[in-house]
SENU-178743 format. One record per residue (C-alpha): x, y, z; residue in one letter. Coordinates in steps of 0.02 Angstrom, whole numbers, plus 32768, in hexadecimal, padded with zeros to 4 digits. Last residue first. Layout:
! SENU-178743
   c1   c2   c3 res
    X    Y    Z   A
...
***
This chain:
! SENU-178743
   c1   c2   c3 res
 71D0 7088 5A08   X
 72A8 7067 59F2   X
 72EB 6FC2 5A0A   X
 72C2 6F80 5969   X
 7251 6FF7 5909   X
 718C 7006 5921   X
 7134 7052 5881   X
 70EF 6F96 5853   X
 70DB 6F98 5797   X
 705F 6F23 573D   X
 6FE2 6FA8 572E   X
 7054 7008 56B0   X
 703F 70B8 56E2   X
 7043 714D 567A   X
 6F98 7141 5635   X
 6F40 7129 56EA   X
 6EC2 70B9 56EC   X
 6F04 7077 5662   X
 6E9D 701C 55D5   X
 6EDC 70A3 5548   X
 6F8B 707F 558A   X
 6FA6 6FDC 551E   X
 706A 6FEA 551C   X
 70A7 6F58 5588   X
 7014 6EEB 5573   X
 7070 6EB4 54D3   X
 7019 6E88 543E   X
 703D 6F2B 53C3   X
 70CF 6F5B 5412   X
 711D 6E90 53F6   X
 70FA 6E81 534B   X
 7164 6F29 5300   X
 71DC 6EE4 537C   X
 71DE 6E3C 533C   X
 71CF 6E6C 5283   X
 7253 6EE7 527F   X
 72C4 6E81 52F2   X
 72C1 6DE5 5273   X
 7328 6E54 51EE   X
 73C4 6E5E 5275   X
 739D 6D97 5298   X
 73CD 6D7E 51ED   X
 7470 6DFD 51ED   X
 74A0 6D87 5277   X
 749C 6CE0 5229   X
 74E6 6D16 518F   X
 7575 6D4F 5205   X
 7586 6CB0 5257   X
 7583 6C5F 51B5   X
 7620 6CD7 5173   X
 766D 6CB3 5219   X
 766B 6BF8 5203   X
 7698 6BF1 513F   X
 7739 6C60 517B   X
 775B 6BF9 5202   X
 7752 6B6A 519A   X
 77CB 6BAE 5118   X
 779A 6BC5 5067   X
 7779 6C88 506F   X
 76BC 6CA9 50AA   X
 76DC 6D3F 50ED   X
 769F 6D77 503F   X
 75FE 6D41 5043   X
 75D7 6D86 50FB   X
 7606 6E2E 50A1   X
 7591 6E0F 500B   X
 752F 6DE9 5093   X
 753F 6E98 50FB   X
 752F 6EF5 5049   X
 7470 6E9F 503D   X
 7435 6EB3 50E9   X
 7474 6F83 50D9   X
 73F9 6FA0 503F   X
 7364 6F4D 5097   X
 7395 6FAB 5139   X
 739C 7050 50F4   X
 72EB 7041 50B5   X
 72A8 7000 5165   X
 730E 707C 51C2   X
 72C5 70FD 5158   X
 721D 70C7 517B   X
 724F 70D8 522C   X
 7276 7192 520F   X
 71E4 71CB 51BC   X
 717B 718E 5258   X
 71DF 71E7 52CA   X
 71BD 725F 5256   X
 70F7 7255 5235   X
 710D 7245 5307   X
 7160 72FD 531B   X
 70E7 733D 528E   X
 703F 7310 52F6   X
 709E 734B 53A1   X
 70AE 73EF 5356   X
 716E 740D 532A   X
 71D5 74B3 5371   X
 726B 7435 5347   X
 72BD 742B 53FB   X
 7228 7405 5455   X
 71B1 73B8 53EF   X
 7243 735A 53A7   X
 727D 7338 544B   X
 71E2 72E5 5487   X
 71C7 726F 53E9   X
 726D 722B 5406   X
 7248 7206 54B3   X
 7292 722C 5558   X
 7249 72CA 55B1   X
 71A7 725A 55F0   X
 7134 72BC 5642   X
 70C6 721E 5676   X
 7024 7236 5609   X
 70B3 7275 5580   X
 7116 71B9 559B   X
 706C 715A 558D   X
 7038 71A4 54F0   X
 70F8 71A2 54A0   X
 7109 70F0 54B9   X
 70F0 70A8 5416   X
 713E 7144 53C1   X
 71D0 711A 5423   X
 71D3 7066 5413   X
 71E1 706C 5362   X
 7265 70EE 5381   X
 72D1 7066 53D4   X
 72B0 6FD1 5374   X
 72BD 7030 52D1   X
 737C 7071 531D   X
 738E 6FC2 5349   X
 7390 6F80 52AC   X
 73E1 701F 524D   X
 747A 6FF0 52CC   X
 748F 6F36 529D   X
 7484 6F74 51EC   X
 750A 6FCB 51FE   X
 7598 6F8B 5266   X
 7590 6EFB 51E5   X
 75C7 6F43 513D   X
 7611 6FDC 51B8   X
 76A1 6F62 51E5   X
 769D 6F61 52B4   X
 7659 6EBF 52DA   X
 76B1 6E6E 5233   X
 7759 6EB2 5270   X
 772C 6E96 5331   X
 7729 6DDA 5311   X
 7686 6D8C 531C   X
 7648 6D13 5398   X
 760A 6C75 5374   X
 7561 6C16 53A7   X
 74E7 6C74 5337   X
 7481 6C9C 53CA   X
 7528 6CC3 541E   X
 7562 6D33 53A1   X
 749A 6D9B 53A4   X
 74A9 6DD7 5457   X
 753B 6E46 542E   X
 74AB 6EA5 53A9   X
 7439 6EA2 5451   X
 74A9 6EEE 54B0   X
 74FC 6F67 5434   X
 7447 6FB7 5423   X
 743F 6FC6 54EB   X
 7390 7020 54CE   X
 73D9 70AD 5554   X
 746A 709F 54E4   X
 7435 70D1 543E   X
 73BC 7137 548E   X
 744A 71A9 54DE   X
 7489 71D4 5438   X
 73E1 71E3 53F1   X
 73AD 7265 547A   X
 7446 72CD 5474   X
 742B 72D8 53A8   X
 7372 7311 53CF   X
 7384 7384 5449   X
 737B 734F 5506   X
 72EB 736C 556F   X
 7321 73A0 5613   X
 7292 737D 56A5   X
 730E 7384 5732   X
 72F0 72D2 5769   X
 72DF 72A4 56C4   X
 7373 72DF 5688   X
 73C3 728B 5714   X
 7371 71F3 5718   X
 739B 71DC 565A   X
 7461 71FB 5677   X
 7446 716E 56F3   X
 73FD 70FF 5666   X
 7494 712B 55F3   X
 750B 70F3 5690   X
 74BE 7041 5687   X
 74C0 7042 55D2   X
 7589 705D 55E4   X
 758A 6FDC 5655   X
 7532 6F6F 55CC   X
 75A9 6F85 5553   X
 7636 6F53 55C1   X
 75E1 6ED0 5623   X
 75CB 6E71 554B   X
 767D 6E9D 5520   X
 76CE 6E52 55A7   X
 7653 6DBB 559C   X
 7679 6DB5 54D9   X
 772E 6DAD 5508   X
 770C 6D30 5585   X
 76DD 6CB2 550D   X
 762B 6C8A 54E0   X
 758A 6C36 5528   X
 75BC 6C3D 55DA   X
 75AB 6CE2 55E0   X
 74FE 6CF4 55D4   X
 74DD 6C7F 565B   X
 753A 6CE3 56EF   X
 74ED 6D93 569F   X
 743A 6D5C 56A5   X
 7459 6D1D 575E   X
 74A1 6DB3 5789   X
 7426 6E0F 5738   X
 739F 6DCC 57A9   X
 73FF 6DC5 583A   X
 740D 6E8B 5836   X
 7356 6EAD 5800   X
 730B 6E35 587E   X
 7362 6E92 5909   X
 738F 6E24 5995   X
 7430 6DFA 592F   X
 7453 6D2A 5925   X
 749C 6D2D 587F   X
 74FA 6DB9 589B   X
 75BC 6D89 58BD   X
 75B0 6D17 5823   X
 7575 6DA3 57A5   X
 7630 6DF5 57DB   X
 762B 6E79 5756   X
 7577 6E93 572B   X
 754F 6E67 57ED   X
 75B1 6F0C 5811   X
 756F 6F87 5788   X
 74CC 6F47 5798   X
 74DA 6F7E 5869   X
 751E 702A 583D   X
 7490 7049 57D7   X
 740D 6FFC 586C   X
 7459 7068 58F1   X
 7460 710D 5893   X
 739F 70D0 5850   X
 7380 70BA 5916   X
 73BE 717A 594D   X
 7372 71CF 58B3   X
 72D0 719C 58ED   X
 7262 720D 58AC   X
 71AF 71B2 587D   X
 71AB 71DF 57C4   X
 7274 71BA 57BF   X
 7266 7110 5827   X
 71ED 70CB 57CB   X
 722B 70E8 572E   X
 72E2 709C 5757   X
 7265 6FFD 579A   X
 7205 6FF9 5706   X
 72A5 6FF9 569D   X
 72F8 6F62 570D   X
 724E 6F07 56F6   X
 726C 6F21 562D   X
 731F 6EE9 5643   X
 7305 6E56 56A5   X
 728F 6E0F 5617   X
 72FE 6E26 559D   X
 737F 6DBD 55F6   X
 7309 6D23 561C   X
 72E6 6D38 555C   X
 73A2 6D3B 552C   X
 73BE 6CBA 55B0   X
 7347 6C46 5563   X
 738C 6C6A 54C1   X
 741A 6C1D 54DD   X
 73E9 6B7E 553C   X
 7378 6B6F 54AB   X
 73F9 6B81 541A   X
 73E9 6C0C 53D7   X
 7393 6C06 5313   X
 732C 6C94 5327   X
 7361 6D0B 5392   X
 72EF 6DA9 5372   X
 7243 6D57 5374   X
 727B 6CF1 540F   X
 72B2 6D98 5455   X
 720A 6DE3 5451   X
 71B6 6D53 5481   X
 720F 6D5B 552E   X
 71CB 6E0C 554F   X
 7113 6DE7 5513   X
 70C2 6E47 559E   X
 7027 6DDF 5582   X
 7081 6D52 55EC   X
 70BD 6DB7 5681   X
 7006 6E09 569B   X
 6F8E 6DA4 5705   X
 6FF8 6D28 5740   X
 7090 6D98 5776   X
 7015 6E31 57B4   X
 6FC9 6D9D 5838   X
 708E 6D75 585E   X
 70B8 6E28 588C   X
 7112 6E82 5806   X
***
């Protein structure tokens, strides 16, 4: 975005109010990064779109292999010509520094593997696959980086969580139904712009597709199916703090993890209302005033190095 775009668009984009919806209770520092973070990823997205519509396999090879670098060694990276590269090397560097290394490790591994999902999503796009349904939502779940923004919650609550509360289903799933509504919430929000552009990646899409569905039943569905996610929820919340109420065992580290957990399954809840908030008042998805429906006017279509 050139500085002009910057001023005239950055603030109605609503990317760092997403997050502070989402991460209540972070400490500023914290959530700074989170929203400084968030931000990257949506230019990093335009930027992978960009450089599908236009063909430029060459520069997205460059710029995938980049993340994967500056996501390990964030120090070596700072000072990257491309934007894209420093930029998440700088979101990376702070990030870490909130939590243990263990959480780091965990944090560049999840986030590698979104970095792969994305370059799964040039190629189908590139070729103009349209993967069925259950492909789709498996790839979704990372091309939204669900575990990222579930890891994201430990250090807003300031403590990170053992891998046995991570991984016990009381937790695992309501942190999933949360970013499954977040994810096809933003599909059905996005579906006009993504057919104007010949989108292959969209829940919507592939039930059209893959389903023999009109595009009136394919959104009631999508539609069904974040409802569901909504009901689930409800019922999930309440069995992940009777869990949080029982990791409470008379010890202070079991009193601090059962708060950090309360804390989490809190901030799960607030990413219905955020998201729900943020399509409806972010520039990002208003394609009715596009020139071209496809085509955010805030993107520039040049990549780094390549014209």
């Amino acid at each position: 975005m050139t500085p002009e775009k910057v001023e005239s668009y950055a603030d109605g984009l609503c990317y760092t109010d997403l997050m502070a919806g989402y991460y209540i209770g972070a400490p500023d520092e914290v959530l700074q990064a989170i929203a400084d973070y968030s931000a990257w990823f949506f230019v990093w997205d335009d930027r992978h779109d960009r450089d599908i519509v236009h063909g430029r396999p060459a520069a997205w090879r460059r710029l995938k292999d980049l993340l994967h670098s500056a996501l390990d060694r964030p120090g070596d990276h700072l000072r990257h010509q491309d934007p894209v590269v420093a930029g998440l090397a700088d979101s990376v560097l702070r990030l870490y520094a909130f939590l243990p290394d263990t959480w780091n490790a965990r944090f560049a591994r999840h986030f590698h593997t979104v970095i792969e999902a994305y370059d799964r999503e040039f190629h189908n796009r590139t070729e103009g696959i349209v993967p069925t349904v259950e492909e789709y939502l498996e790839l979704r779940r990372l091309t939204f980086a669900h575990w990222i923004w579930t890891d994201l919650l430990e250090p807003s609550a300031g403590h990170e969580l053992p891998d046995a509360v991570r991984k016990n289903p009381a937790y695992r799933k309501p942190a999933l139904l949360s970013q499954e509504f977040a994810a096809w919430y933003n599909d059905l929000c996005s579906l006009p712009k993504e057919i104007a552009g010949n989108e292959v990646h969209n829940l919507g899409i592939s039930l059209v597709t893959h389903e023999n569905m009109t595009l009136e039943e394919a959104i009631t569905e999508v539609r069904r199916r974040v409802e569901e996610c909504i009901s689930e929820f409800l019922d999930a919340e309440q069995e992940a703090l009777r869990f949080a109420d029982r990791l409470d065992d008379g010890t202070v580290g079991g009193k601090e993890t059962s708060t950090a957990v309360r804390a989490c399954v809190g901030n799960m809840r607030n990413w219905f209302s955020s998201v729900y908030w943020f399509h409806h008042e972010s520039g990002r998805y208003r394609v009715d005033s596009w020139d071209d429906r496809s085509t955010p006017p805030y993107v520039n279509n040049a990549a780094e190095g390549e014209q």
